[in-house]
Structure formats: structure tokens, C-alpha cells
N, C-alpha and C positions, 0 to 999 in steps of 0.2 A: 504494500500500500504506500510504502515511504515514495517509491521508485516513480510510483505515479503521479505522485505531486509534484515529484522533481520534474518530471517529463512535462506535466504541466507548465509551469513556471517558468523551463524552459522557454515552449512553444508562446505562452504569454510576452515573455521579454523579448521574440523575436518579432510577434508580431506588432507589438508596441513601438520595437526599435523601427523595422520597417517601414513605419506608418509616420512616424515622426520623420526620419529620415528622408522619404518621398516627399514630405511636407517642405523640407527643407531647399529641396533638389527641386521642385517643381520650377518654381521661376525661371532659373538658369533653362532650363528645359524646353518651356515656351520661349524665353527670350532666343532659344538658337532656333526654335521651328519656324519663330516668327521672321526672323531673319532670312534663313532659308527661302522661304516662302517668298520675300521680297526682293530675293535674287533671283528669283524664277523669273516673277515677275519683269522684272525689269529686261533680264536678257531677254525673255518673248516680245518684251517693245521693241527693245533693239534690234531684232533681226524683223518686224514689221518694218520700223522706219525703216532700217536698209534697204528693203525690197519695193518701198515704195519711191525709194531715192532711185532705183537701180530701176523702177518701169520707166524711167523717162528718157529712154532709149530710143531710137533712131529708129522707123517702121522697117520689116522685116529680119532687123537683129535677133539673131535665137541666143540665150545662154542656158547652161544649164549649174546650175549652184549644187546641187546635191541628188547624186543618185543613189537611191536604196539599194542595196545590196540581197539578195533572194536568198533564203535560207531552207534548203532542200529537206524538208523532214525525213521523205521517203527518199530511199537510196535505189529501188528495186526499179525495176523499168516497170512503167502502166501497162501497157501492152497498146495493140490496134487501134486506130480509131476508125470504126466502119459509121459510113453515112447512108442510113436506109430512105429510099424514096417511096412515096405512096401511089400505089397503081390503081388507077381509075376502073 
């Protein structure tokens, strides 16, 4: 019965420390999310304005800024592509 209460007491002091402890950390926490968050921001303005600096291009100029890259999941070959027609 002793063992029990220790195990308790334990489990109390952890979760008390925990709880205070987050309490403490919180701020710092939000204040980097917050931040983060306004870096995002910010660089998605900055590559709008760029690109709307970058339409005022000469009629028929193509550029191409970024091309995605195709990430094959299946490695195996599909097989055929048959095209069936409908007979009247």
C-alpha cells in the first residue's frame, strides 16, 4: 500500500510539474508560431509582387519561373492503352 502512494505522488508531481511548466513555455511558443506564421506571410506577398512586376513583359515573351518536378509513385509499367469505338 506504501508503494502506491508513492506511485501516486509520483504521477501527481509530474503532472503538476508538466502543467506548470507548459504554462511557462506557452508564450515563447506562440510568440515563434506567431512569427513563423508572418514569414509565410510575407514571403507569399513577395513572390505575388514579383510576379506581378514580372507580367509587365513585352506581348509574346514566355518565361517559365518554376517547374514541378513529377514524383512517380508506381515504378511498374501500366500496361496498353486501347481506344474502343462504338459501332452503330
Amino acid at each position: 500500500m506504501d508503494t502506491f502512494f508513492k506511485t501516486l505522488l509520483i504521477l501527481l508531481l509530474v503532472y503538476f510539474g508538466l502543467k506548470i511548466l507548459f504554462r511557462l513555455a506557452m508564450p515563447f511558443l506562440m510568440r515563434y508560431i506567431a512569427k513563423k506564421a508572418s514569414q509565410k506571410m510575407e514571403n507569399a506577398f513577395r513572390r505575388t509582387q514579383y510576379q506581378s512586376e514580372n507580367n509587365n513583359q513585352k506581348e509574346g515573351k514566355i518565361t517559365i519561373d518554376d517547374i514541378p518536378q513529377k514524383k512517380s509513385r508506381n515504378k511498374k509499367p501500366v500496361g496498353d492503352y486501347v481506344d474502343y469505338e462504338e459501332i452503330d
